[in-house]
Backbone bond lengths (Angstrom), bond angles and torsions (degrees), N, CA, C in turn:
res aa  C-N    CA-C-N  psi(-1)  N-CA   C-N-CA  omega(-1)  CA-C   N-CA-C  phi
1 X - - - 1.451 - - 1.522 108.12 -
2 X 1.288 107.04 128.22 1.794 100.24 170.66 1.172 117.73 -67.52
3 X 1.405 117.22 -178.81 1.482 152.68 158.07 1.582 100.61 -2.20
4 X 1.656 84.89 -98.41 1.374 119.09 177.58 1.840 130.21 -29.52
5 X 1.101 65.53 -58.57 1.993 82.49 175.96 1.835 107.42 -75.93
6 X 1.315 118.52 -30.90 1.304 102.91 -179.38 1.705 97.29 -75.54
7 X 1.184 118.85 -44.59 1.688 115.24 -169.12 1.773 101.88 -76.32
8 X 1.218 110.85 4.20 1.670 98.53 -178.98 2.119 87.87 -95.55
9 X 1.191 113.29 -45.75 1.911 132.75 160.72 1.669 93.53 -41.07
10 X 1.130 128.78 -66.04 1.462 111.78 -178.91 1.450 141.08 -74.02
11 X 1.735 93.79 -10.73 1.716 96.20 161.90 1.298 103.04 -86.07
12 X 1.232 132.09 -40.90 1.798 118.80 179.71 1.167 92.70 -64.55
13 X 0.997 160.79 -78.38 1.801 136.22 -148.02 1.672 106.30 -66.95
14 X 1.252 118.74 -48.20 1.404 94.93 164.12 1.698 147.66 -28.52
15 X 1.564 71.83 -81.10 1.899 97.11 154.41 1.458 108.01 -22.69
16 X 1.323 117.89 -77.33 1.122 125.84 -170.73 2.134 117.05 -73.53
17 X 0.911 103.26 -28.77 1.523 94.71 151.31 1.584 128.66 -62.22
18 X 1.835 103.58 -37.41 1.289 92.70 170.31 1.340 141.75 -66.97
19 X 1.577 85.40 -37.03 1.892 103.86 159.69 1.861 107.61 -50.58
20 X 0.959 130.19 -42.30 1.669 115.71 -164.78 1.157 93.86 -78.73
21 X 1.582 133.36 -54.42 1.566 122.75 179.13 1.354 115.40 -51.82
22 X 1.167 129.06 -35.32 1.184 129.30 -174.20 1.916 100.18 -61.68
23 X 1.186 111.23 -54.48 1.502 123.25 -160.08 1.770 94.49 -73.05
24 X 1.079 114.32 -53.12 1.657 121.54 166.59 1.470 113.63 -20.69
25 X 1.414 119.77 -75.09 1.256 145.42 165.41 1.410 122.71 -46.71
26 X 1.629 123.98 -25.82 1.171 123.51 173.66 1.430 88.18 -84.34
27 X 1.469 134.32 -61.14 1.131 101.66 -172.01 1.533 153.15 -73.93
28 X 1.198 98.22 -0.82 1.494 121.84 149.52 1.706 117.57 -59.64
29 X 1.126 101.13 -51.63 1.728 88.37 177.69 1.824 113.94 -78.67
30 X 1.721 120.24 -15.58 1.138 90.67 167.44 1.576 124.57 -98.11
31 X 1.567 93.71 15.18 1.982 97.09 172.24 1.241 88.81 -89.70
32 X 0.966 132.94 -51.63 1.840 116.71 -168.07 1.598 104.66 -53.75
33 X 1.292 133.80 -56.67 1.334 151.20 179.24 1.357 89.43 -45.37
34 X 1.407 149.32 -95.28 1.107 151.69 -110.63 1.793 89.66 -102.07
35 X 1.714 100.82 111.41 1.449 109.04 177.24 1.338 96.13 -135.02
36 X 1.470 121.81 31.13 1.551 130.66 149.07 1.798 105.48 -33.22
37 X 1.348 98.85 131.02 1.764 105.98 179.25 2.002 96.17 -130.54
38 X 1.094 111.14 92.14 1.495 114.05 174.89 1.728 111.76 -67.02
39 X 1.064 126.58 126.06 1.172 119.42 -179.22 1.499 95.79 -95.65
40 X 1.415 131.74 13.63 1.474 121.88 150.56 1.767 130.14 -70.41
41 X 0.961 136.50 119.31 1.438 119.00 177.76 1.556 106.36 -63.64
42 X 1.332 141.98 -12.74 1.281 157.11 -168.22 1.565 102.51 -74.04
43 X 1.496 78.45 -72.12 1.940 96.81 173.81 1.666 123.98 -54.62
44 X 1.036 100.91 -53.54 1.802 110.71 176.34 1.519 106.03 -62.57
45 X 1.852 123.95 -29.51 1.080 105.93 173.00 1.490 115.70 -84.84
46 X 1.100 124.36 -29.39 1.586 123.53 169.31 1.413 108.72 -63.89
47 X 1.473 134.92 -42.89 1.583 121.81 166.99 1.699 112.96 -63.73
48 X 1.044 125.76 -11.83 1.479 126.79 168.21 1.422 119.78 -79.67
49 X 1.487 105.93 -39.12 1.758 114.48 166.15 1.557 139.03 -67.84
50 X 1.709 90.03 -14.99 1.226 129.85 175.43 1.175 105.53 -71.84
51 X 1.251 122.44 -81.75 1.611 138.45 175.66 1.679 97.98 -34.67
52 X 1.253 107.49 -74.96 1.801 116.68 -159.74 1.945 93.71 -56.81
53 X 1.392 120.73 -25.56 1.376 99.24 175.38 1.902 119.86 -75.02
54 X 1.350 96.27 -27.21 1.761 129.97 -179.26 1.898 87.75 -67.85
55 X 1.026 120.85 -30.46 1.629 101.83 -157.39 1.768 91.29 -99.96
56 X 1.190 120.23 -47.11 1.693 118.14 161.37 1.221 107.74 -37.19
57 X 1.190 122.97 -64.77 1.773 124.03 -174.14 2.228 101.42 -43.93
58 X 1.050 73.89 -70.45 1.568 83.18 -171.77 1.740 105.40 -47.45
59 X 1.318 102.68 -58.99 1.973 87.02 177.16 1.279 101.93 -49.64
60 X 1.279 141.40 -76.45 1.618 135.76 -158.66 1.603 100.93 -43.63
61 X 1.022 117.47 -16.78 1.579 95.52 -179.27 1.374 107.95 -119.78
62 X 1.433 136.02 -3.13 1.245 120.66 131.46 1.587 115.99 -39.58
63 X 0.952 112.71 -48.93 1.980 124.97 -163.33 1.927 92.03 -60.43
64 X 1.034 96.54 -43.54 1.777 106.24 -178.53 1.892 102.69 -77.06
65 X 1.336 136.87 -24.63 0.982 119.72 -168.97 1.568 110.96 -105.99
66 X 1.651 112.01 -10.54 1.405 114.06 136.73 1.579 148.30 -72.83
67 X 1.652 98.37 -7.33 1.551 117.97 168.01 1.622 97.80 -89.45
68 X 1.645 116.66 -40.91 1.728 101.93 174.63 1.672 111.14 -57.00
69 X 0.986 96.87 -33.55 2.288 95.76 -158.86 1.840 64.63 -73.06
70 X 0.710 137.56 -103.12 1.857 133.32 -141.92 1.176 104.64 -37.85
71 X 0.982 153.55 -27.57 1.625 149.29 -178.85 1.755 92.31 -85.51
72 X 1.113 141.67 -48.26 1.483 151.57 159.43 1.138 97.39 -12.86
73 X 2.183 110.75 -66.90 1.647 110.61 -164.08 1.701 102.30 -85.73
74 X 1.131 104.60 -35.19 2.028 94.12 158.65 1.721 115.05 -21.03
75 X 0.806 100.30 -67.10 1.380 123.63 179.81 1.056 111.61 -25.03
76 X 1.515 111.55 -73.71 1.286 155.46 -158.33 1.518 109.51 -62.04
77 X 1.365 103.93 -39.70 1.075 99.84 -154.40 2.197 89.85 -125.44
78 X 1.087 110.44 9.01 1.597 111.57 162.76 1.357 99.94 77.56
79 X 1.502 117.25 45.54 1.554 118.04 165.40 1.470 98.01 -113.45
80 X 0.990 127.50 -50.17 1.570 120.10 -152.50 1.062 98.74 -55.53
81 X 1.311 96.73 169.88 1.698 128.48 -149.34 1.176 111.51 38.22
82 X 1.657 139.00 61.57 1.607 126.04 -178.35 1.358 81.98 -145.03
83 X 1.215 119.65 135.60 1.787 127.28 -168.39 1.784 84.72 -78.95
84 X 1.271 113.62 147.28 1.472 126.85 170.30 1.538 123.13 -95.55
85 X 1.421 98.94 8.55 1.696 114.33 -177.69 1.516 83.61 -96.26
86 X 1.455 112.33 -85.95 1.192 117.46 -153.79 1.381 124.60 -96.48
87 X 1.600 111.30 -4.07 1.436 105.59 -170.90 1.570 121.35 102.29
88 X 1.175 112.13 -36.81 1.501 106.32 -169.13 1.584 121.72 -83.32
89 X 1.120 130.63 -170.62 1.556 122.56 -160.05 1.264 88.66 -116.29
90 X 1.603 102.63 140.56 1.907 119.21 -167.41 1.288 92.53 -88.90
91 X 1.253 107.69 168.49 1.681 114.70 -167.98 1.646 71.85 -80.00
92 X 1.729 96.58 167.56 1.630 123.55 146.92 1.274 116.47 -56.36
93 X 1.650 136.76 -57.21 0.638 162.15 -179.13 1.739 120.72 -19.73
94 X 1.667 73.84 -69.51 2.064 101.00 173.18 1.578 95.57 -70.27
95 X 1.101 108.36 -44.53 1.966 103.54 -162.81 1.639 85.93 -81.74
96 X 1.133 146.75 32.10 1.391 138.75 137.29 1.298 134.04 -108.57
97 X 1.672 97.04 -11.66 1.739 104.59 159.43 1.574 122.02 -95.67
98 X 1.270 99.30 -3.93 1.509 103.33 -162.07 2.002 102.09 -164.75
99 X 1.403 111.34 39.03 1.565 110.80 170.37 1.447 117.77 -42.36
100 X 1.102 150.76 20.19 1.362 144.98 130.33 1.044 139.84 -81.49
101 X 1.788 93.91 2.34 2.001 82.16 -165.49 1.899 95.19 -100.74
102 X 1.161 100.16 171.29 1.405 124.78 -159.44 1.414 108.91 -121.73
103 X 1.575 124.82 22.40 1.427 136.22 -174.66 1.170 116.24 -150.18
104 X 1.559 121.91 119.37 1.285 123.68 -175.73 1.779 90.17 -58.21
105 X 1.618 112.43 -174.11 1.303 136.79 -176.66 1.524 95.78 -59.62
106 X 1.160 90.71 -77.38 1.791 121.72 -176.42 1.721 109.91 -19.52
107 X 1.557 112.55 -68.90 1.148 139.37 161.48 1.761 113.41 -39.43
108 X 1.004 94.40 -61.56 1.961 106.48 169.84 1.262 104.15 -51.09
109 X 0.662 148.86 -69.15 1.716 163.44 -138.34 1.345 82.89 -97.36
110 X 1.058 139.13 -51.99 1.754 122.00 -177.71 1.590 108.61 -61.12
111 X 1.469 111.74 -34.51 1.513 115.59 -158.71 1.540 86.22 -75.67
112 X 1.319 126.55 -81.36 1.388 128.62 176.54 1.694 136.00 5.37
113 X 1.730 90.72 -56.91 1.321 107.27 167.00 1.766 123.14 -78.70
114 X 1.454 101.31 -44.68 1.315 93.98 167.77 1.652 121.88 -52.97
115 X 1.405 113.27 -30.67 1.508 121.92 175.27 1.611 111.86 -66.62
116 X 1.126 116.59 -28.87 1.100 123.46 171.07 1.413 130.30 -72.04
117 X 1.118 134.23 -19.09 1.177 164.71 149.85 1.977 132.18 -50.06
C-alpha cells in the first residue's frame, strides 16, 4: 500500500478513535454528575438498565479502540491492509468500511463458516 492511502487509513482510524474517547469521557462525566436517587424501585431499576446498557456500549468500543491502536502499528510497521490468513492485499474497499480488520473477504467468509461448524 502506498504513502498516501496508508495516511488517508490513518486519519480514519484516528478520527474515529477520537470520536470513542471523546464519547468514553462524556460518559464518565455524566455518571459522576448524575447522583439522581429515585425513591421508585421502578425508576432506580430503569436508571440501572440504563447505565449497565451505557457500560456494554462503552466496553465494545474499548474492544474496537484496541483493534484501532493495532491497525495504527499495522501501519507503522507496513502490514496493513495484507490479509493475515493468506497474505494477499485487502481490497480498499473493505478496509474503508471496516479499517481494522486483518482478513481479506475470502479469508472472512472462510473463518465464519469454519466458526460455524
Amino acid at each position: 500500500m502506498d504513502f498516501e492511502k496508508r495516511e488517508y487509513f490513518r486519519g480514519i482510524l484516528l478520527e474515529e478513535m477520537r470520536a470513542l474517547l471523546e464519547e468514553a469521557e462524556k460518559t464518565v462525566s455524566e455518571m459522576n454528575a448524575d447522583t439522581t436517587n429515585f425513591p421508585d424501585p421502578t425508576d432506580r431499576a430503569t436508571q440501572e438498565s440504563d447505565r449497565t446498557f451505557e457500560l456494554r456500549i462503552r466496553d465494545r468500543e474499548r474492544k474496537l479502540l484496541n483493534k484501532i491502536r493495532e491497525a495504527l502499528e499495522r501501519i507503522e510497521n507496513d502490514s496493513f491492509g495484507t490479509c493475515e490468513m493468506c497474505g494477499e492485499e485487502i481490497s480498499e474497499a473493505r478496509l474503508k468500511v471496516r479499517p481494522v480488520t486483518t482478513l481479506c473477504i475470502d479469508c472472512k467468509i472462510e473463518q465464519e463458516k469454519a466458526e460455524k461448524h
